[in-house]
C-alpha positions as CSV (number, residue, x, y, z in Angstrom):
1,X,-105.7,164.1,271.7
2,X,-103.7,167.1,272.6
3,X,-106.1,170.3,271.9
4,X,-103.6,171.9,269.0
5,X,-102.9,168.7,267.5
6,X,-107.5,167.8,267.5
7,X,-107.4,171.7,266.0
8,X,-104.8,170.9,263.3
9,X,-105.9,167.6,262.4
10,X,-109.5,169.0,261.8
11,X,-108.0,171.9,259.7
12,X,-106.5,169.9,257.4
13,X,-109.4,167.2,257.4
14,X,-111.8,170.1,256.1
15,X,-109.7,171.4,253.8
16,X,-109.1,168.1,252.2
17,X,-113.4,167.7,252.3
18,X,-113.4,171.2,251.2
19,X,-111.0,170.0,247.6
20,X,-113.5,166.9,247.5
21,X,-116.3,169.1,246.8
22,X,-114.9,171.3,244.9
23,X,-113.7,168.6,242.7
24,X,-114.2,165.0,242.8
25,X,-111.0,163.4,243.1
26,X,-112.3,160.6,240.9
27,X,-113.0,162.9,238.0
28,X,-109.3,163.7,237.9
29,X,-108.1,162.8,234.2
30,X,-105.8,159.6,234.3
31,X,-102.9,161.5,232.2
32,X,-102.6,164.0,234.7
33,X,-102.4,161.9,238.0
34,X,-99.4,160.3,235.8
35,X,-97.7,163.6,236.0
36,X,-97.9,164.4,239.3
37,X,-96.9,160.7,240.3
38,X,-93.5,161.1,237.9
39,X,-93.0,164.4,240.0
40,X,-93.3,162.5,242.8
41,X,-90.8,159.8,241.8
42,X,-88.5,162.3,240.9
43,X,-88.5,163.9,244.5
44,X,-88.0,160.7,245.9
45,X,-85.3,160.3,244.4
46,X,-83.6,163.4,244.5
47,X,-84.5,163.7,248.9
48,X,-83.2,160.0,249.0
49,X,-80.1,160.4,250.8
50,X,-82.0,163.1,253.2
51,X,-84.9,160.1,254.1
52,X,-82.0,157.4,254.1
53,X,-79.6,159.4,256.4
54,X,-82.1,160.0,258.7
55,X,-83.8,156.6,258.6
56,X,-80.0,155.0,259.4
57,X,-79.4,156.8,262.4
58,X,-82.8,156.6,264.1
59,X,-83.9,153.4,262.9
60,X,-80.2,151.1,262.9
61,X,-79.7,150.5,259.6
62,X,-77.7,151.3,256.6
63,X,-78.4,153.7,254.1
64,X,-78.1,151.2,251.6
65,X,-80.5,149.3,253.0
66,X,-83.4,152.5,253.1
67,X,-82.6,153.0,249.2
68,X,-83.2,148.9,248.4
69,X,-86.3,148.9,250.5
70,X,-88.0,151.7,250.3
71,X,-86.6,154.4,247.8
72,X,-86.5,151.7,245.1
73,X,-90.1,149.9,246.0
74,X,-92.0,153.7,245.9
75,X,-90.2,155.0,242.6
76,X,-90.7,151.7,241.0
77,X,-94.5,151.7,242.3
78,X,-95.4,155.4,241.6
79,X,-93.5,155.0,237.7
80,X,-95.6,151.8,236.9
81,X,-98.7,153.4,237.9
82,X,-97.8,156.2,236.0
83,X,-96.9,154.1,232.6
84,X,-100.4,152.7,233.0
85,X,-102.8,155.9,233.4
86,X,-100.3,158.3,231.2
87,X,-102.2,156.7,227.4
88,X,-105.6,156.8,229.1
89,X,-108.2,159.3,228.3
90,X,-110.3,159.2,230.8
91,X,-110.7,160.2,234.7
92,X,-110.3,157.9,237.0
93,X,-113.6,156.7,238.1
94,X,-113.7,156.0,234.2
95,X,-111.4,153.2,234.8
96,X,-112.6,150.0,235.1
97,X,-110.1,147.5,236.8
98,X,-108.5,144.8,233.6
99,X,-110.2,141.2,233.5
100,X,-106.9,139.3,234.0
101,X,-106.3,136.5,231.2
102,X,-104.7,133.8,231.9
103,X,-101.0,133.0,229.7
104,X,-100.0,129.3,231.7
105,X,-100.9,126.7,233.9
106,X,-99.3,127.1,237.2
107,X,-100.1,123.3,239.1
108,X,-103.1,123.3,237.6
109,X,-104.3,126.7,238.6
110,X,-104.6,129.5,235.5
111,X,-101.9,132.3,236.0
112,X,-101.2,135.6,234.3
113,X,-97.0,136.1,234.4
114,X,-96.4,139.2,235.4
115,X,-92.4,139.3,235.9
116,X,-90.2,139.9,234.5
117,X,-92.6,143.5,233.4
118,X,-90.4,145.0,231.1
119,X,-86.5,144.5,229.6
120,X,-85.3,146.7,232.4
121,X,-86.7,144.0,235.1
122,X,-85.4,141.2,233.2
123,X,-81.9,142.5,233.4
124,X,-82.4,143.4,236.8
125,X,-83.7,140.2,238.3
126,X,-82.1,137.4,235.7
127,X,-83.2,133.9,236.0
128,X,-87.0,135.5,238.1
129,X,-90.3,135.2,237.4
130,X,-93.4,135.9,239.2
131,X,-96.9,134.6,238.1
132,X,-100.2,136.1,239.7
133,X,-102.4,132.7,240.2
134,X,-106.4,133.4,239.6
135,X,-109.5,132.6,241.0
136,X,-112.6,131.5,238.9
137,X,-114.0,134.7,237.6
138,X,-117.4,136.1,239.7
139,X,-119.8,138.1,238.6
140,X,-118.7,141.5,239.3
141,X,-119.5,143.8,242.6
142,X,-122.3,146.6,241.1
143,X,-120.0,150.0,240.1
144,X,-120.4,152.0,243.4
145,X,-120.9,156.1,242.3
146,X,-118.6,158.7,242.9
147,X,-119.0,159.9,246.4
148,X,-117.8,162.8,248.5
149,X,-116.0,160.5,250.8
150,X,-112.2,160.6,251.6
151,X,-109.9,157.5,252.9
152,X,-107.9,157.2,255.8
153,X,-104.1,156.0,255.5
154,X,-102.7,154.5,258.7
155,X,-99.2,154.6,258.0
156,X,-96.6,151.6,259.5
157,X,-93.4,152.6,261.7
158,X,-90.9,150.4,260.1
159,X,-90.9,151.5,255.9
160,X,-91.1,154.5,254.7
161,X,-92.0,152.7,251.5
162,X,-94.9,150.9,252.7
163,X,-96.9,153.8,253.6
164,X,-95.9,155.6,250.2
165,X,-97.2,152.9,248.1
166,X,-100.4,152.3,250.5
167,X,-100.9,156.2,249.6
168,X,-100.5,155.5,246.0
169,X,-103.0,152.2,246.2
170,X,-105.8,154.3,248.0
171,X,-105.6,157.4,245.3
172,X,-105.7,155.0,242.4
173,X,-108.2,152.3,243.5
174,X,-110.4,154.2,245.7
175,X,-110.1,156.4,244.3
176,X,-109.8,158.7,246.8
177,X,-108.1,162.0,248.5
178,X,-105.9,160.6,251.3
179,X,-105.4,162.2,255.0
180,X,-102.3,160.0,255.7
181,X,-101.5,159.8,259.4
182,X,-97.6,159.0,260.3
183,X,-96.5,156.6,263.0
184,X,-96.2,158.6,265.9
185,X,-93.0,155.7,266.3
186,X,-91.5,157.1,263.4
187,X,-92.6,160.7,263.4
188,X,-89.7,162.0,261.3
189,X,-91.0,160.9,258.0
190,X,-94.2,163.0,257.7
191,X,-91.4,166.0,256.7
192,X,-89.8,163.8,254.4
193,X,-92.8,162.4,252.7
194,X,-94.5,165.7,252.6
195,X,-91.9,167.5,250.6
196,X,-91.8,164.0,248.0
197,X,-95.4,164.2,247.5
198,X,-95.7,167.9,247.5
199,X,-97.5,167.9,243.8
200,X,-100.3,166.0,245.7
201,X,-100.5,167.7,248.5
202,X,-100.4,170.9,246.5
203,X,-103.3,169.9,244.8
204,X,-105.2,169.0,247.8
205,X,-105.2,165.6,247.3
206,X,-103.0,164.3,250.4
207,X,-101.9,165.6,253.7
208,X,-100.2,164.2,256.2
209,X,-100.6,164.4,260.2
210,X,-99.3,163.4,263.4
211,X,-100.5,161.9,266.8
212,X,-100.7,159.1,268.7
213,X,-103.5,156.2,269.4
214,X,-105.8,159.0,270.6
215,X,-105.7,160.4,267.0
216,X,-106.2,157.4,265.0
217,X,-108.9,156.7,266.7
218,X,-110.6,160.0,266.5
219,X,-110.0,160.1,263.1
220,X,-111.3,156.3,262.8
221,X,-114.5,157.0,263.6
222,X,-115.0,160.5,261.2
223,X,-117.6,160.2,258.7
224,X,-115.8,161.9,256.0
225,X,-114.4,158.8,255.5
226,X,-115.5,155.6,253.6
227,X,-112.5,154.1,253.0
228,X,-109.4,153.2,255.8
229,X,-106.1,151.1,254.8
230,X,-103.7,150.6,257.4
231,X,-100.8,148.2,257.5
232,X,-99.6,147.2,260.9
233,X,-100.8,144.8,263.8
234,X,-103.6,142.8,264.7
235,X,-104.4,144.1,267.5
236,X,-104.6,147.7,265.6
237,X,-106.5,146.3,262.9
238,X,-108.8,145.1,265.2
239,X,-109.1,148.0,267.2
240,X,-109.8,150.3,264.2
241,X,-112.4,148.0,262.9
242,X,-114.2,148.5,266.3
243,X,-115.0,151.7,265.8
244,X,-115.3,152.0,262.2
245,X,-116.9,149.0,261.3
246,X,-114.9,145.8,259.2
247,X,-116.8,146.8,255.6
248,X,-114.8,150.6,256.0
249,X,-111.4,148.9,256.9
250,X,-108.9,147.2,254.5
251,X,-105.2,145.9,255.9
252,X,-102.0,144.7,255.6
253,X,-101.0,142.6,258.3
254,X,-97.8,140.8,259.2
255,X,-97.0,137.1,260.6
256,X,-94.8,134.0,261.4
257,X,-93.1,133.6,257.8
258,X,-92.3,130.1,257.8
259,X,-88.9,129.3,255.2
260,X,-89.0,125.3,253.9
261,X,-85.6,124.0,252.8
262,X,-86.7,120.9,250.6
263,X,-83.6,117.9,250.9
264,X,-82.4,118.5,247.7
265,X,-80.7,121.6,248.5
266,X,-78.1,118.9,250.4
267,X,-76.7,117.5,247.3
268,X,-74.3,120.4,247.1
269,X,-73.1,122.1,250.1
270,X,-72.5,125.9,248.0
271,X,-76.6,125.6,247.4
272,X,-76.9,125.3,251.3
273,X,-74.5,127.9,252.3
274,X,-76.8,129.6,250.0
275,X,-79.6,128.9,250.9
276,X,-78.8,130.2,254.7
277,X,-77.5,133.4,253.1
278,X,-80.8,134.0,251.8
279,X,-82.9,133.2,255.3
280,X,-80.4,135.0,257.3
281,X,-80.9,138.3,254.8
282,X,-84.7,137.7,255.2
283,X,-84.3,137.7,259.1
284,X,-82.5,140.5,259.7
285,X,-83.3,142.8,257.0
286,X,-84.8,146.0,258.7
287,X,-83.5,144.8,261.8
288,X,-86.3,141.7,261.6
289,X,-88.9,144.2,261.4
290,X,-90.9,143.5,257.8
291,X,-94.0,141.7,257.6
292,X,-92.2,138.8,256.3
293,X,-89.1,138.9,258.5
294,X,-88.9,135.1,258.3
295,X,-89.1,133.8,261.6
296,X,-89.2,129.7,261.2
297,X,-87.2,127.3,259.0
298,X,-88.6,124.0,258.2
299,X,-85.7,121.8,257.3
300,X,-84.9,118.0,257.2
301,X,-83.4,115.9,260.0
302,X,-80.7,115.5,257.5
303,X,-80.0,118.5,256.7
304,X,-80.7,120.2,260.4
305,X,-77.2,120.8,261.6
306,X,-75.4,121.4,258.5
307,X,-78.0,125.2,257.7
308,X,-77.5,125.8,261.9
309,X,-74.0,126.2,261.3
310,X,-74.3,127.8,258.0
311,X,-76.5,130.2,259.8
312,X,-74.3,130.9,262.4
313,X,-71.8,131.6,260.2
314,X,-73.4,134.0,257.9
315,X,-74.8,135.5,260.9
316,X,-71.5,136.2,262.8
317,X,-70.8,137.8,258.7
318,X,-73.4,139.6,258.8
319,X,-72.5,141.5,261.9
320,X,-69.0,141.6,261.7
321,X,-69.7,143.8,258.0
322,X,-73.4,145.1,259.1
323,X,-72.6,148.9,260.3
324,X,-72.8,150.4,263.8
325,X,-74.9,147.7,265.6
326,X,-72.4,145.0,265.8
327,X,-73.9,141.7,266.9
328,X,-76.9,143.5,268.2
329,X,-80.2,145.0,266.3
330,X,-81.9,147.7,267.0
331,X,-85.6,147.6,267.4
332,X,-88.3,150.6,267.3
333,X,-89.1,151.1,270.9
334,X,-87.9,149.0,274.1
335,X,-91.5,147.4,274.5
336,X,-90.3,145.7,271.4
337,X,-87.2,144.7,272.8
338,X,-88.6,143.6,275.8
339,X,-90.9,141.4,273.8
340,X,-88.5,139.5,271.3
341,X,-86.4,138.9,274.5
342,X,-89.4,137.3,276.6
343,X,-90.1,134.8,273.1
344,X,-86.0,134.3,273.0
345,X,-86.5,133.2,276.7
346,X,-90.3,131.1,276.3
347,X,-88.3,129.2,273.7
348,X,-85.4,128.6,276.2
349,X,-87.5,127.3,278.9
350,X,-89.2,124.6,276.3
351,X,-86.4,123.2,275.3
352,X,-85.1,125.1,272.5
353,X,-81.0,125.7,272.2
354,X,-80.7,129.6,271.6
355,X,-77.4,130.9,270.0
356,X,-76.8,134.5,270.6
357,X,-74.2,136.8,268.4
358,X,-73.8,139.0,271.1
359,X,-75.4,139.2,275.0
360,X,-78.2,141.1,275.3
361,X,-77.4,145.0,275.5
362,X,-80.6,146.3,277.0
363,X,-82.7,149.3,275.7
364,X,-84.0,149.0,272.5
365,X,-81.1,146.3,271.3
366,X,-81.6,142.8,271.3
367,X,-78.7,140.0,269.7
368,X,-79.0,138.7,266.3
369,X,-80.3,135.0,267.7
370,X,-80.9,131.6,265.7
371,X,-82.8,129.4,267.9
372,X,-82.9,125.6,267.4
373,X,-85.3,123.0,268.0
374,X,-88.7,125.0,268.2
375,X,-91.7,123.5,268.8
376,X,-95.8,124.7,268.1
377,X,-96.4,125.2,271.3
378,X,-93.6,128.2,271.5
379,X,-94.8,131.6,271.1
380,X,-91.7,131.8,268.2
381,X,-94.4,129.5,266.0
382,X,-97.7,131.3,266.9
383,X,-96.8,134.9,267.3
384,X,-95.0,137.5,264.9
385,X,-91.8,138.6,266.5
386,X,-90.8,141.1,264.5
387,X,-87.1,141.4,265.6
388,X,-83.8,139.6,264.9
389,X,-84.5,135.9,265.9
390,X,-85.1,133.0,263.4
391,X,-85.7,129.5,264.6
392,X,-85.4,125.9,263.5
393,X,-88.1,123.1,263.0
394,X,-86.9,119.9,262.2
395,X,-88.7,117.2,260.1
396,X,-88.1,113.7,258.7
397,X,-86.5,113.5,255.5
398,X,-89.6,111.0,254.5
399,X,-92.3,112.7,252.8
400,X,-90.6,116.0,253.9
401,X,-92.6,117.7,251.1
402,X,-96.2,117.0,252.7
403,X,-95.2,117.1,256.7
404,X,-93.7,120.5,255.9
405,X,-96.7,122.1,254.0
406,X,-98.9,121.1,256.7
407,X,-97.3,122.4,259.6
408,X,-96.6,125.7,257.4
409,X,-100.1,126.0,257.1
410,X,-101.5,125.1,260.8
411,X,-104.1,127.8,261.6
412,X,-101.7,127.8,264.6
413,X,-99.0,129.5,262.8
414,X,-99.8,133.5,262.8
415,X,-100.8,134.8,259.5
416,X,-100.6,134.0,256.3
417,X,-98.8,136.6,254.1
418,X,-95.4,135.0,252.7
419,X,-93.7,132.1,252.7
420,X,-90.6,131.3,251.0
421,X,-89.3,127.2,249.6
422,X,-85.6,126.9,249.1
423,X,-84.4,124.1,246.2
424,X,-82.7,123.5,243.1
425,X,-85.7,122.9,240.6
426,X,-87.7,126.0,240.9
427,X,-89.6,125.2,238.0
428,X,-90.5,121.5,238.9
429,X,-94.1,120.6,239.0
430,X,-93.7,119.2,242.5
431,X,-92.5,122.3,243.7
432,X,-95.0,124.4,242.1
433,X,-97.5,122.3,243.5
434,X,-96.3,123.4,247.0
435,X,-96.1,126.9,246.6
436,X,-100.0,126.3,245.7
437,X,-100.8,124.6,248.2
438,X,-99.2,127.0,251.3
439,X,-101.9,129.1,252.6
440,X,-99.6,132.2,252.4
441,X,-100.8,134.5,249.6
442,X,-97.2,135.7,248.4
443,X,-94.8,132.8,248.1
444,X,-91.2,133.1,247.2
445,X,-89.1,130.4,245.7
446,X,-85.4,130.3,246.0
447,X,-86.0,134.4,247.0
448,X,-87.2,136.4,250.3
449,X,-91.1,136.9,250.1
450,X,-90.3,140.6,250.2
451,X,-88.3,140.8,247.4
452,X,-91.9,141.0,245.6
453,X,-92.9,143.6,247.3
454,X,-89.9,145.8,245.1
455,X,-91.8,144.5,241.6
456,X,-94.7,144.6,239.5
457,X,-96.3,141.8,241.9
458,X,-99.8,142.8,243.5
459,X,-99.0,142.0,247.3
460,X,-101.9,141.1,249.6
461,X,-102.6,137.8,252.1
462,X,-103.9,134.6,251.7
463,X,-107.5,133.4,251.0
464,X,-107.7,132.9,254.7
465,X,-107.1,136.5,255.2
466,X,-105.5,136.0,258.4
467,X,-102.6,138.4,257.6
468,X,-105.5,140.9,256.5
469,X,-108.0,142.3,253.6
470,X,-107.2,143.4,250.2
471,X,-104.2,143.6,247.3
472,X,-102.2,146.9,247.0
473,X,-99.7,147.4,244.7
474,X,-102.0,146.6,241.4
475,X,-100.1,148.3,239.5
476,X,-101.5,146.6,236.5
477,X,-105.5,147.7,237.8
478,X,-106.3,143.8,237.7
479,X,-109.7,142.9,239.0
480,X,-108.9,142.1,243.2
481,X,-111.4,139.4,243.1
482,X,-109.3,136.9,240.8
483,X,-106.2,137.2,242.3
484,X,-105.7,134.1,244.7
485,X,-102.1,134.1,245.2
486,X,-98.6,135.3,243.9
487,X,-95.7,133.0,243.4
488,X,-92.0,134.7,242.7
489,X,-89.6,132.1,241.8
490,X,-86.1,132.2,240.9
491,X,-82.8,129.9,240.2
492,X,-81.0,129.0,243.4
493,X,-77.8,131.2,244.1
494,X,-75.5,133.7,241.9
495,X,-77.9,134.8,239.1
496,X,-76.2,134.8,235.1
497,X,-74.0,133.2,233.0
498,X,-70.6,131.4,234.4
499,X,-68.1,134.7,235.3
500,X,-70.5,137.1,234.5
501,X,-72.8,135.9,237.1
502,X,-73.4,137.9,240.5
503,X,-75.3,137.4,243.8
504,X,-78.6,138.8,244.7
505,X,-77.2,142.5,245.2
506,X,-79.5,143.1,248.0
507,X,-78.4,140.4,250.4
508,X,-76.0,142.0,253.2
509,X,-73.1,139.7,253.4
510,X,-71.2,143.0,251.9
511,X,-71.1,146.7,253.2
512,X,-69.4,149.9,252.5
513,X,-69.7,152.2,249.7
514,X,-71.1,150.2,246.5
515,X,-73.9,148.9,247.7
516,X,-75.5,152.2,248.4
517,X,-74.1,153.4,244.8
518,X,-75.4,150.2,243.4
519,X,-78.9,150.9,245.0
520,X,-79.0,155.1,244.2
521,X,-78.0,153.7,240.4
522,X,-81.0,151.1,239.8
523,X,-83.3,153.7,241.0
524,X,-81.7,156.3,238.9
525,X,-82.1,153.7,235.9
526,X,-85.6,152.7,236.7
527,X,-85.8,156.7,236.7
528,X,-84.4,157.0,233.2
529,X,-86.3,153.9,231.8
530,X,-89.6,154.4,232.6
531,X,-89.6,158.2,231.0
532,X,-87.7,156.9,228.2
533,X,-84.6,159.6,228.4
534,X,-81.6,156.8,226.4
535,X,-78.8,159.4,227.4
536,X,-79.7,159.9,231.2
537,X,-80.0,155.7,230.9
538,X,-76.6,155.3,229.5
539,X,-75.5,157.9,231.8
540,X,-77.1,155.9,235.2
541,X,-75.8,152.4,233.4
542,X,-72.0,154.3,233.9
543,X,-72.4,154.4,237.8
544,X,-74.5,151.2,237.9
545,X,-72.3,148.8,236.2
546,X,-69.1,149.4,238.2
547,X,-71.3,149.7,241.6
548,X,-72.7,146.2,240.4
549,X,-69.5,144.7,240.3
550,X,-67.6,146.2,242.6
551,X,-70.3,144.7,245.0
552,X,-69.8,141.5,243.5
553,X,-66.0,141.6,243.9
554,X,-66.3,143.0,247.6
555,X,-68.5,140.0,248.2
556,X,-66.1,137.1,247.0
557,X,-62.8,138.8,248.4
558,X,-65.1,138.1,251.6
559,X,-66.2,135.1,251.1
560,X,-62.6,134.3,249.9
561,X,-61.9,135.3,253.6
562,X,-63.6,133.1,255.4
């Protein structure tokens, strides 16, 4: 570590140690960590377009795409927190985290249904629900006293959301003052996410810093702190626990998100075209690079060649309308360029077909690729790609169901945070039986794992922990020990009531100018809903309504086109 950066990190290390004992960050009153975290939803909103601007042209992707994935995520995250500690009267070491009750019986597991949260979600995400399945209750850990201690925020390269709501997780449920270092990858957003959370780092109870490796892991093995979150690899997850020790360390890792198309979806070709709508937004959203990029599609013999098409086809849509990159993506670095190209090419040589939209451009660009006929032994099924390549697995249309839940959860397929099932009976027993049964602890139905992430869902791994340790976004302060899995479901396709209905308005089959309206508008909605202002509501509802359609229409005239 460079000497000026050791002496600044140091600096602002002691002057966050020197806040702590001044005042306990736990003793801070509940009501007022609600203010600051409205303050801080306010600036996110208001520096959105500065974040998304620069986000699109450094990181390949549309402005649009920054406010649905991380502007709305954080300002719904920090406003739910903030409804919950704003009628409390105590501080928060003073709160003890909710027994969760059970309200239904999801395949024989007790749930609590969480989503739709409020009337604002249930508008916003018609037909969805998301249940929070439970564990047998334990005997609780012992209350731990406050300490002097501060945690450690690793923050990811590829959201500027993730690491904002990591931030929020470790100052509520810690809680805890947060040093939160930035992705030397995506160095840019410590200006940006300073001047959003300036009330808490005002306050002294955040700061932000730069550096490479060399700094996390000086900073990794400080004693001034008892508590470090990171969200990122393995192989950094592992190599932070080395020298902190596994009880200090919590993460959020990523993985091979496997997709399962059940046969039923074959009985109407619209629910398949669908259907590869929804896995080719969930491939190439970010550019691939999300923790739950999916990555491998389990779907019958029957129904094999009918999706490859469809996803060619929504593919070749999706960069013909996509913005700047064409046919090609745009990945963080050209080591991670180099590596989806060498799995593109290990899947080649076994036997796989590849179909490219575009040749390979070289630097950090790699094709939008749908590759068909993989097998376990390819490193597409055992290792996270994260980058623009989705591939097909084939199975028998005989007991599809049960050979398709077992090779989704082979210990040989990486990780085990989301998985999605495509069908038309979302609320069938068999099917809930199946999203119980995958070892991935946030399961989608009919919906991209990571839509979740943007609700009042806690988010976390499976009981296997292989994608990691811990739940963040607990908005709700439920106890982390009960929660075993969370299940989103949702009808299959458009979403309402015959012409008033409309298509998820995050899926990217449709660019240009009202998406990003449509996206500014919901967050300017949540904005107005959560601190209950009716006129700047009906006000948002003017510029939401017609961005809403005009999506809508841009979509079908498209589609129309075809």
């Amino acid at each position: 570590m460079q000497a000026r950066t050791s002496h600044q990190v140091a600096c602002d290390l002691q002057v966050l140690m020197e806040a702590e004992r001044s005042r306990p960050w736990a003793r801070t009153p509940a009501p007022e960590l609600a203010g600051w975290l409205i303050e801080v939803a306010e600036a996110f909103y208001s520096r959105g377009d500065a974040l998304a601007s620069e986000t699109a042209e450094r990181m390949g992707v549309s402005p649009a795409s920054v406010w649905f994935e991380s502007l709305f995520p954080s300002v719904w995250g920090l406003l739910s927190t903030a409804a919950f500690l704003k009628p409390l009267q105590g501080s928060l070491d003073e709160i003890a985290a909710s027994e969760p009750i059970a309200t239904e019986d999801f395949a024989g597991s007790p749930a609590l249904r969480l989503l739709p949260a409020n009337p604002f979600q249930r508008l916003l995400l018609p037909g969805f629900s998301g249940h929070v399945l439970l564990r047998p209750a334990l005997s609780p850990p012992p209350r731990q006293p406050s300490t002097e201690g501060l945690a450690l925020c690793l923050l990811p390269f590829n959201l500027a959301g993730i690491g904002a709501l990591d931030i929020l997780h470790l100052l509520c449920h810690g809680p805890r003052r947060v040093l939160a270092k930035v992705s030397e990858k995506a160095s840019f957003l410590k200006d940006h996410l300073e001047e959003m959370f300036a009330p808490l780092v005002s306050c002294g109870a955040l700061s932000f810093v730069q550096g490479g490796p060399d700094t996390g892991a000086w900073l990794a093995a400080r004693p001034e702190f008892d508590r470090i979150h990171l969200t990122g690899s393995a192989r950094t997850a592992a190599a932070v626990e080395a020298i902190a020790g596994a009880d200090k360390v919590t993460c959020e890792l990523g993985g091979v998100t496997p997709a399962i198309v059940l046969p039923e979806v074959g009985r109407d070709s619209r629910l398949l075209c669908q259907v590869a709508r929804q896995v080719v937004f969930g491939a190439l959203a970010n550019n691939g690079q999300h923790c739950v990029s999916y990555q491998v599609v389990l779907v019958p013999d029957s129904l094999c060649a009918a999706l490859g098409q469809a996803l060619v086809g929504e593919m070749a849509l999706v960069c013909r309308t996509g913005g700047p990159n064409g046919p090609h993506r745009l990945l963080i670095d050209e080591a991670a360029s180099s590596r989806v190209t060498a799995m593109i090419e290990d899947a080649r040589r076994l036997g796989a077909s590849v179909t490219s939209i575009g040749e390979r451009a070289g630097g950090r660009r790699v094709p939008v690729t749908l590759l068909s006929g993989i097998t376990e032994d390819m490193r597409l099924f055992r290792e996270e790609a994260f980058g623009p390549v989705v591939g097909l697995a084939s199975l028998p249309d005989r007991d599809f169901a049960r050979m398709a839940l077992s090779r989704a959860n082979q210990p040989s397929l990486a990780g085990d945070l989301g998985a999605s099932v495509f069908t038309p009976f979302p609320k069938s027993e068999p099917v809930r039986r199946l999203a119980r049964g995958l070892k991935q602890g946030v399961v989608a139905i009919n919906s991209y794992p990571g839509v979740a992430y943007a609700t009042s869902l806690p988010w976390g791994p499976g009981p296997g922990e292989a994608s990691g340790r811990g739940w963040v976004h607990n908005f709700r302060f439920l106890e982390e020990s009960r929660i075993e899995k969370v299940v989103l479901a949702a009808p299959l396709g458009r979403k309402g009531l015959g012409p008033l209905a409309w298509e998820d308005p995050w899926l990217p089959n449709v660019s240009g100018h009202s998406p990003l309206l449509l996206a500014k508008a919901l967050v300017r909605s949540a904005l107005a809903y959560f601190r209950k202002q009716p006129w700047r509501l009906l006000a948002s509802q003017r510029d939401l309504v017609p961005a809403l359609i005009g999506r809508e229409l841009g979509a079908r005239r498209l589609d129309r086109s075809l």
